[in-house]
C-alpha positions in Angstrom: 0.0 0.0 0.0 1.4 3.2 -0.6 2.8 5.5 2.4 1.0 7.6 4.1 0.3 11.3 3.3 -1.7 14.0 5.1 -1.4 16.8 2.9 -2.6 20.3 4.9 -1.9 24.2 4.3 -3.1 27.0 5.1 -6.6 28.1 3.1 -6.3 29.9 -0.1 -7.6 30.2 -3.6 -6.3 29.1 -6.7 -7.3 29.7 -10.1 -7.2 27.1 -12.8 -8.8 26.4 -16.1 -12.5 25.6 -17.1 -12.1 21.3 -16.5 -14.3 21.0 -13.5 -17.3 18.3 -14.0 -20.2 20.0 -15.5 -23.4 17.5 -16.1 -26.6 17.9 -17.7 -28.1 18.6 -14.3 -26.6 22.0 -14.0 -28.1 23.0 -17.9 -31.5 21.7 -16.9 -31.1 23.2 -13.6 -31.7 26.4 -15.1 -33.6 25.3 -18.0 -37.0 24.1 -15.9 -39.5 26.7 -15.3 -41.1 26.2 -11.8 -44.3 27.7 -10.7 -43.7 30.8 -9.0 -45.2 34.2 -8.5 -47.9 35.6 -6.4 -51.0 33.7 -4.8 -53.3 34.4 -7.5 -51.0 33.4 -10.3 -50.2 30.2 -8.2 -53.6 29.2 -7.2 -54.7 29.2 -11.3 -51.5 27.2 -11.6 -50.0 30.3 -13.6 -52.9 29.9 -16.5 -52.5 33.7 -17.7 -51.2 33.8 -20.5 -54.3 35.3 -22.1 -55.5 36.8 -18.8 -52.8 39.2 -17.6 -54.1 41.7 -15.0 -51.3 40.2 -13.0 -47.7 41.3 -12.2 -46.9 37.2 -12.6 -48.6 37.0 -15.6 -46.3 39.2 -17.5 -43.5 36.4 -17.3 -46.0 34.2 -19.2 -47.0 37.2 -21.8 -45.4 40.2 -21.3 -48.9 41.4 -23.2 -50.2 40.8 -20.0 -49.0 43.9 -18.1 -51.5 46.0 -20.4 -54.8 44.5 -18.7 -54.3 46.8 -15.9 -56.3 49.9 -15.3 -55.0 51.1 -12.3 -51.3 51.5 -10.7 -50.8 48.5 -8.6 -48.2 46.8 -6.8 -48.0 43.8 -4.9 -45.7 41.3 -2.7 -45.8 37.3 -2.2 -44.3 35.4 0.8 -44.1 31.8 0.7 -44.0 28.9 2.4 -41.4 26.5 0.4 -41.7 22.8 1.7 -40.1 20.2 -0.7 -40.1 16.3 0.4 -38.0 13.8 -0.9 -38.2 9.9 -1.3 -35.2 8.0 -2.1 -35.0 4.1 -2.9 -31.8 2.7 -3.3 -31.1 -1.0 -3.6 -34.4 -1.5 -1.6 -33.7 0.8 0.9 -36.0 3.8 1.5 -35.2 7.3 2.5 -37.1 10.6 3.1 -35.6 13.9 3.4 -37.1 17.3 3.6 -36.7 21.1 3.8 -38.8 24.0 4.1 -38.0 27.9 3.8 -40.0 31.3 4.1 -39.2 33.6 1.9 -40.2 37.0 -0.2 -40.7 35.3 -3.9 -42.4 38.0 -5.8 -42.2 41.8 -5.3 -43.2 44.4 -8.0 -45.5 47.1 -9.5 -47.0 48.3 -12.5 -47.6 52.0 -13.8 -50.9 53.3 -16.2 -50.4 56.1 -18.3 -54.0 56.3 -19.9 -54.0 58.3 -23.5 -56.4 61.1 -22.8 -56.5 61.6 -26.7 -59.7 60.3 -28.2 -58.7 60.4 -31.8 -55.8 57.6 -31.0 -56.9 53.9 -30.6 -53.9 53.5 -28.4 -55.5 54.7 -25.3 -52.9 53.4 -22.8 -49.6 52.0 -22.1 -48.3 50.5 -18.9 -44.8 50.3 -17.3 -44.5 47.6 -14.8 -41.3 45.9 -12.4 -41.2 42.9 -10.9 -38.9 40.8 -9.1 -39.4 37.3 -8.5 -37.5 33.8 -7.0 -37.7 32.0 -10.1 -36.2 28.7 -8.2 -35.9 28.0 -4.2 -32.8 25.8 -4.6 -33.0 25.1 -0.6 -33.0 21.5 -0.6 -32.1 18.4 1.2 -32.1 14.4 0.4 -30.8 11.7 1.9 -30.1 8.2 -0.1 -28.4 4.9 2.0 -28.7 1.5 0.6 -26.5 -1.7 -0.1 -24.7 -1.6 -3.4 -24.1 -5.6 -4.5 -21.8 -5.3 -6.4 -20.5 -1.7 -7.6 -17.9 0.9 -5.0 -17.6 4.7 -5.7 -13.9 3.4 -6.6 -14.8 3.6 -10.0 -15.4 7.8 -9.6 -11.4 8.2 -8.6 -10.0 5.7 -10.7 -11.5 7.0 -13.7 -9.2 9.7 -13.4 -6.1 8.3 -12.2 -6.0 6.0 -15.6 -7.5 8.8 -18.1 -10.4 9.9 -19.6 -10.7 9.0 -23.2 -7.7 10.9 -25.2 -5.9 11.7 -21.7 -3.3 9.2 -20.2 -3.3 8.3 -16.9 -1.7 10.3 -14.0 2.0 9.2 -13.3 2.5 7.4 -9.7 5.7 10.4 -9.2 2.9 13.3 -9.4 0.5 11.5 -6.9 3.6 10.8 -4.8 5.1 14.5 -4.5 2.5 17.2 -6.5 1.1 19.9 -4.5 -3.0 19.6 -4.7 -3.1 23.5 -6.2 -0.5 22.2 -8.8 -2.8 20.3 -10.7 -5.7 20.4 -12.8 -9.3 19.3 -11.8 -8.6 15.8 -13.7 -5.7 15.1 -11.8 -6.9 16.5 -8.1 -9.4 13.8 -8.4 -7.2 11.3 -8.7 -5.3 12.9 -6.1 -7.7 12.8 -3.6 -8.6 9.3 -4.1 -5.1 8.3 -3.6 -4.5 9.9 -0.7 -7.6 8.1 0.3 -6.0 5.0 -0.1 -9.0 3.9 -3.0 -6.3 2.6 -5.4 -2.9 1.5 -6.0 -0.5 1.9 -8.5 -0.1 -1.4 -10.8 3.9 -1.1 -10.5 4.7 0.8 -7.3 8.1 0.4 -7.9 8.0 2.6 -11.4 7.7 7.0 -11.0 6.1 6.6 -14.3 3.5 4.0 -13.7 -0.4 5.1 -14.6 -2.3 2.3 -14.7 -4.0 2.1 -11.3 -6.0 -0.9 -9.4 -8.7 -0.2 -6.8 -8.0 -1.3 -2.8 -11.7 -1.7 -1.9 -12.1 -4.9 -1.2 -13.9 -6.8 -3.9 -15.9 -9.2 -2.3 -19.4 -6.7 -2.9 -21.6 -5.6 -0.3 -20.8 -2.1 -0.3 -22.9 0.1 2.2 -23.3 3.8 0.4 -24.5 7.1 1.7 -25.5 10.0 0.0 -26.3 13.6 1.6 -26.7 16.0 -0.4 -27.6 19.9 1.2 -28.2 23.1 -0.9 -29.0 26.5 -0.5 -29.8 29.9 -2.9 -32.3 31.1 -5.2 -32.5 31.7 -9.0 -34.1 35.7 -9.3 -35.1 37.7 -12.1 -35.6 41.1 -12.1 -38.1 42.1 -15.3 -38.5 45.7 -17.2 -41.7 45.5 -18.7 -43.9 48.1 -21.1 -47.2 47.8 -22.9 -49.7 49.1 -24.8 -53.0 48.3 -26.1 -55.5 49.5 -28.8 -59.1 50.0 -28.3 -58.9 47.9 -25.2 -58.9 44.8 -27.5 -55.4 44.4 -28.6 -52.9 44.1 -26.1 -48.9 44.1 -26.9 -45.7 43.9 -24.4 -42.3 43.5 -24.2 -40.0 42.1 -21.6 -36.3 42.7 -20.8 -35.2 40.2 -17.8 -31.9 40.1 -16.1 -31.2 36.9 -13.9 -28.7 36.4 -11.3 -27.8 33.2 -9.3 -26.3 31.9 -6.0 -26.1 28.3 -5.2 -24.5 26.5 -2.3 -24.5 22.5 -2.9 -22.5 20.3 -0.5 -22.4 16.7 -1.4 -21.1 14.2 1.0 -20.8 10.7 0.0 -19.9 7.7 2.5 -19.0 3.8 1.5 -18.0 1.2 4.2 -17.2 -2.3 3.6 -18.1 -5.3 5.3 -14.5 -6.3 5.9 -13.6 -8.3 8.8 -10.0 -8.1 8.0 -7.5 -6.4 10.5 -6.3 -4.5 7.8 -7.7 -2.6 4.4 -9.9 0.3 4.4 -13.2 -0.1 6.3 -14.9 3.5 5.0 -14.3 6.3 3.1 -16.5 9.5 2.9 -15.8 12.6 0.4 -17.0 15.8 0.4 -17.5 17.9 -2.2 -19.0 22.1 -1.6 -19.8 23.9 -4.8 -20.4 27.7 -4.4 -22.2 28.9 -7.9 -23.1 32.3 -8.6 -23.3 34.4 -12.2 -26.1 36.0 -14.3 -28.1 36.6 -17.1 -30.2 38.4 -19.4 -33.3 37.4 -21.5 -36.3 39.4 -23.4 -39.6 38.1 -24.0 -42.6 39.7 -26.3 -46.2 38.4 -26.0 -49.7 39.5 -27.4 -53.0 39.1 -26.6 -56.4 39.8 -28.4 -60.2 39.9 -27.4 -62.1 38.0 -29.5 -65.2 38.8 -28.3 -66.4 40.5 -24.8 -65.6 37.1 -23.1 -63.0 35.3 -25.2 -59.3 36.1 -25.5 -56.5 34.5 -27.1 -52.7 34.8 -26.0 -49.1 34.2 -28.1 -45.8 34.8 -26.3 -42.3 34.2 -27.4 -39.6 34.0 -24.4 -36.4 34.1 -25.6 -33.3 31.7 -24.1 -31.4 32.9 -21.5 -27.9 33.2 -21.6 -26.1 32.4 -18.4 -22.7 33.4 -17.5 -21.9 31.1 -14.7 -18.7 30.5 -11.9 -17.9 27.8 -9.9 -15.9 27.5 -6.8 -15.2 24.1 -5.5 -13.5 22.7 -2.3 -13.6 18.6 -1.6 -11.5 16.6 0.9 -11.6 12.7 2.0 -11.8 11.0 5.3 -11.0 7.5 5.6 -10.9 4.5 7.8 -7.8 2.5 7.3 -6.2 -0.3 9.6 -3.3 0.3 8.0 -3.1 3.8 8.0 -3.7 4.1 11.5 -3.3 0.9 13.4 -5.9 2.8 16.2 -8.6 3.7 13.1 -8.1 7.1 13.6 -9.5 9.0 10.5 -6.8 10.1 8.2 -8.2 13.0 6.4 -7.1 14.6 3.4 -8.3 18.5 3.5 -6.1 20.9 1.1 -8.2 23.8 2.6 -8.2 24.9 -0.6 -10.8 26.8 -3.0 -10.4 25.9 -6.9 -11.8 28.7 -8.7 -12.5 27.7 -12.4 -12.6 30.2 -15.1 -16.5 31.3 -15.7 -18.3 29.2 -18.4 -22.0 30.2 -20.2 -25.3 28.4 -20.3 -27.7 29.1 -22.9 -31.6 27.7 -21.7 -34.2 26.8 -24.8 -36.6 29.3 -26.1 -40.5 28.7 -25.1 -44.0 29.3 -27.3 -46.9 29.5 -25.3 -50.0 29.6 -27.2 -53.0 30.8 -24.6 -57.0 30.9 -24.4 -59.0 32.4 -22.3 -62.7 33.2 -21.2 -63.9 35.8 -18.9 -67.7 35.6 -17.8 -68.4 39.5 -17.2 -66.7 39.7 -13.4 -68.3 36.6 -12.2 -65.8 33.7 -13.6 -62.9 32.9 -15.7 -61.3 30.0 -17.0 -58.1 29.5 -18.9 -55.7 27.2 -20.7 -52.2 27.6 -21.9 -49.9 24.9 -23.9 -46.5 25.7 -24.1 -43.5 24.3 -26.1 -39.6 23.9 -25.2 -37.1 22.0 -26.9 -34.5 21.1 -24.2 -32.3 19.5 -26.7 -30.9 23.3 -27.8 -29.7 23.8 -24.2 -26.0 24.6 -24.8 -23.0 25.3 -22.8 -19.7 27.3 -23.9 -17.3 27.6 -24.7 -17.8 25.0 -27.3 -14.0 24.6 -27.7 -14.3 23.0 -24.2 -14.0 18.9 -24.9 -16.1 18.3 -21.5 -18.6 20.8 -22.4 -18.8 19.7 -26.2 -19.2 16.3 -24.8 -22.2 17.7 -22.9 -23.7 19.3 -25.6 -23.9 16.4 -28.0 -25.4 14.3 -25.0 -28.4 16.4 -24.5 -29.2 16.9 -28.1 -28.7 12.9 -28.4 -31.1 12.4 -25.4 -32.9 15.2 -24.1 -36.4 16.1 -26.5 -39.5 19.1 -26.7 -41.7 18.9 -24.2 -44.7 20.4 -23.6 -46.5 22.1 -20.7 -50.1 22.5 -20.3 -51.5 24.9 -17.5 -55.4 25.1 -16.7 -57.0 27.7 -14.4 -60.2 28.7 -13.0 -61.6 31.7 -11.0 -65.3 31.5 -9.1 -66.1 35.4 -8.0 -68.7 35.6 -5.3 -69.4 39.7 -4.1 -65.7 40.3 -2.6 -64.1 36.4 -2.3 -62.5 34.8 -5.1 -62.2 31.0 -5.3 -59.7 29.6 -7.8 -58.4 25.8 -8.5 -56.0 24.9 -11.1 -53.9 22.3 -12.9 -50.7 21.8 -15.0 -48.6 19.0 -16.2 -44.8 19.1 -17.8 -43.8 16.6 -19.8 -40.0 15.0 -19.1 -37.3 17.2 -21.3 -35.8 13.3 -21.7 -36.8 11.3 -24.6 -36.7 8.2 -22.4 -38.7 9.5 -19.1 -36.5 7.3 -16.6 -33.9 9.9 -15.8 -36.6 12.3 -15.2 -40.3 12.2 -15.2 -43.6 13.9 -16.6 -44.6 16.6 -13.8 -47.9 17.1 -12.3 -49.7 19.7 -10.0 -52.3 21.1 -8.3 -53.2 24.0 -6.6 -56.2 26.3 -5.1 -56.6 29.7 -3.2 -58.8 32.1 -2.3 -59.1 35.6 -2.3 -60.5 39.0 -0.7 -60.9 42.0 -2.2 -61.0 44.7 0.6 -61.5 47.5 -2.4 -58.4 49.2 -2.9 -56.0 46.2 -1.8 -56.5 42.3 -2.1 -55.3 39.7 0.2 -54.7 36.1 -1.6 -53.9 32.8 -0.3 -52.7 30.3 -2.5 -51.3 26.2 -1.9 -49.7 24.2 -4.4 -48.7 20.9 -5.3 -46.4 19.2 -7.6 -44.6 15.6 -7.9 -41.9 14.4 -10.1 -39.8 11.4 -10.1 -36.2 10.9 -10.8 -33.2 9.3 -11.2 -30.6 10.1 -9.0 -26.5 9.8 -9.4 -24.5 8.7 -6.0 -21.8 10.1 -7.2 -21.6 12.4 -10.8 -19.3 9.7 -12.9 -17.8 6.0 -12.7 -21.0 4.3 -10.7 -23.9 4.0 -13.0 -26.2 2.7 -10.1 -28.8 5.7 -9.3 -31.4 5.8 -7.0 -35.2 6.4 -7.7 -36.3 9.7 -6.0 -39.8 10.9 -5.6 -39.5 15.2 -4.9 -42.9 16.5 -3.6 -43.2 20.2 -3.6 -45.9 21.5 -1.1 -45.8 25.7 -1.2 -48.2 28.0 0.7 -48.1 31.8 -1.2 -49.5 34.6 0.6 -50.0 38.2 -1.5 -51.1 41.7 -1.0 -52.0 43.9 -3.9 -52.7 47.6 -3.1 -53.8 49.6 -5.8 -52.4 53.5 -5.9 
């Protein structure tokens, strides 16, 4: 076995270049729309794309924002509770988080056209912020793998990716962690948690590697994964309409994004041996934060007195993205320590890689409609997003070229339909809704359909409003250990249960 080495320094920051591992989950991450917005929007299950009168409905149509006939603003607290049910070699797990937080914040302005001779008798200005995604999140996943260690994750690197050669046994033996390049810290920190060893240990330049987990199977596996941040928009919109029956607006959105996600994975092995490594847990922490801008244009026209009919166009959004990652081992080793002390491996360092972009799919949303006088309303919209354009750059990356050809191989359009109601009864409002996203894969296993409900009420005190809104979605999932080099995933259930309260006040 090799010797011993317990690398620490003091904590610092080191740049190196864009090789970190980047997998589809962090393009669909920001590719998936989730239902947001105030309690109205969310108790119609954000039907409103040919209903507007709603500062969330302008990030369905930006048409929407023209509806209004009075200045308005209004602000959304919610309740964000997400549940999470793992299965994992028979083994189940639940998990779950909740948060409070201010999702939706905004106003709109009317600037009526006291001019009868124009048909464009108003246009609106309107600003809203709002929590696009909650990322706080927690799941748990423990089962016994037969057959298959996380061995496979480190050694991977030690003896190459495709077109790479392996890492020679001198570099492992005397590099410095911040030396290296992502490829090779990997390997690094599996052999200094004692996962492999080198094929010829007498040879500096050996690179073909052999795990030291014992092979016999059985290999108990933890995952706990804990995030943190939000994914906000902040959206410009103006609108106009014409004889109160054609509506028209533009949106200009900028995004910005801060994610915390700390993985920690743990194997042990049933080894009754007094020597050989009985555990090893690594930690990864990835700090993600960047921006983005997007437009969006949208139009809506009534029909007739009751019927309206919606078209919006939201562009892609184009990310520009950092990371900032910090991992270490810990591992149980008779012959490391003879007393099984831990023998961890921390470089205390933060590897800052050089900022890489994201571009999300464009989205159609085709939108009906019908309001009974100020009674009722019921609407429908069917939307359209091929998640197969979702692109990372630079494309002169390998890795990230790699990327892009797998989600055009694999990931497909899918489509989105939202249906919402409204029951008016003298001041209460009574609403109910439903919406269901198909998987962006073409084979649904990675990731599922979607489905939700939702319901509020609301009171209309004259010149302010109070809503309450609750909703409800569930998707399925697989779900990777660890991100490469253990194909095993478990099958988890995520159940979003949200609570939105709003108050619009009209000025």
């Amino acid at each position: 076995m090799k010797k011993i080495l317990i690398y620490g320094c003091f904590l610092f920051t080191t740049f190196i270049s864009l090789s970190q591992e980047i997998t589809p989950n962090e393009g669909l991450r920001y590719a998936i729309d989730n239902l947001t917005g105030s309690a109205r929007f969310r108790s119609m299950s954000g039907a409103f794309g040919a209903v507007g009168g709603d500062l969330s409905a302008i990030n369905v149509n930006p048409a929407g924002s023209a509806i209004f006939s009075y200045n308005q603003a209004s602000v959304s607290f919610s309740n964000f509770n997400i549940r999470n049910s793992s299965s994992y070699f028979g083994t189940r797990t639940v998990e779950s988080d909740h948060d409070l937080d201010i999702n939706q914040a905004g106003g709109v302005f009317v600037f009526k056209n006291n001019n009868s001779s124009s048909g464009w008798n108003k246009f609106n200005l309107a600003l809203n912020y709002e929590n696009n995604s909650n990322f706080d999140n927690q799941f748990y996943t423990r089962g016994i793998n037969p057959s298959n260690s996380i061995d496979g994750y480190f050694l991977r690197f030690a003896n190459g990716l495709p077109n790479e050669g392996g890492i020679f046994l001198n570099v492992l033996d005397t590099a410095f962690f911040d030396e290296l390049n992502f490829i090779d810290q990997q390997a690094f920190l599996g052999y200094n948690a004692y996962m492999f060893n080198p094929v010829d240990n007498e040879n500096p330049e050996n690179s073909v590697y052999v795990s030291n987990v014992p092979t016999d199977g059985n290999y108990y596996q933890e995952n706990y994964t804990f995030a943190t941040g939000y994914n906000g928009k902040v959206t410009g919109n103006i609108a106009t309409s014409f004889k109160d029956r054609l509506f028209i607006g533009l949106n200009l959105n900028a995004h910005f994004t801060d994610l915390t996600n700390t993985i920690s994975i743990y194997e042990s092995y049933d080894n009754n041996s007094s020597t050989g490594l009985r555990s090893v847990q690594f930690d990864t922490e990835t700090y993600t934060y960047g921006g983005g801008f997007s437009f969006g244009v949208g139009v809506i026209g009534k029909i007739t007195k009751g019927l309206r009919l919606g078209l919006a166009y939201e562009s892609p959004t184009w990310y520009s993205l950092n990371d900032e990652v910090s991992q270490r081992t810990i591992t149980y080793c008779a012959d490391c320590d003879p007393n099984l002390n831990p023998v961890i491996f921390d470089p205390n360092i933060i590897m800052v890689f050089e900022s890489y972009k994201i571009q999300t799919p464009s989205k159609l949303t085709g939108s009906f409609a019908y309001v009974f006088g100020d009674k009722a309303l019921i609407s429908i919209d069917y939307a359209m997003k091929d998640y197969s354009k979702t692109t990372f750059r630079p494309k002169s990356d390998s890795q990230l070229e790699s990327i892009n050809s797998f989600m055009s191989a694999n990931l497909d359009t899918a489509a989105e339909i939202k249906v919402g109601g409204e029951i008016k009864h003298k001041r209460w409002s009574f609403r109910g809704g439903y919406r269901f996203e198909e998987s962006p894969y073409k084979i649904d296993t990675a990731m599922g359909d979607l489905t939700g409900y939702s319901g509020g009420i609301g009171f209309d005190f004259g010149i302010s409003r109070l809503d309450l809104a609750y909703a409800y979605s569930r998707r399925k999932m697989n779900f990777d250990l660890i991100s490469s080099g253990l194909n095993d995933a478990s099958r988890l259930t995520a159940i979003n249960n949200n609570v939105t309260l709003s108050y619009t006040i009209k000025f």
